[in-house]
VOSE-128260 format. One record per residue (C-alpha): y, z, x. Coordinates in steps of 0.001 Angstrom, whole numbers, plus 500000, padded with zeros to 6 digits. Each point is the difference from the previous one (the first is absolute). Example, Ala and Ser with C-alpha at 12.3 -4.5 7.8 and 13.67 -1.06 7.14 Angstrom:
VOSE-128260
495500507800512300 503440499340501370 
END
This chain:
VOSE-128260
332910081426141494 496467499387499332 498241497182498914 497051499484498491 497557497013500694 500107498712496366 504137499956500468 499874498562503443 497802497603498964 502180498872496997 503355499991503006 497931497711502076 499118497564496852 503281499582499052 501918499769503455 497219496927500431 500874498545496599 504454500720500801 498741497735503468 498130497594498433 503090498874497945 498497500517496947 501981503414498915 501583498596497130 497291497993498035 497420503821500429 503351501960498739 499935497952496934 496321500348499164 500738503525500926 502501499989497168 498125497830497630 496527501937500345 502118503317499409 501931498527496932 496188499150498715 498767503211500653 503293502095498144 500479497512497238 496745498231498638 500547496977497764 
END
């Protein structure tokens, strides 16, 4: 496998925010900003 630096980059990011404890509260903005983006009001 090969990995870019952009993708790496992105692992690192969110292996610091799974440590940080704060997984769960980015996965829902994650959500949120993607139900923005597909369905706006």
């Amino acid at each position: 496998m090969r990995w870019t630096e952009q993708m790496a980059e992105g692992i690192v990011q969110l292996r610091a925010i799974y440590l940080s404890g704060d997984f769960d509260r980015y996965w829902q903005f994650h959500i949120d900003q993607d139900q923005r983006r597909l369905y706006p009001a």
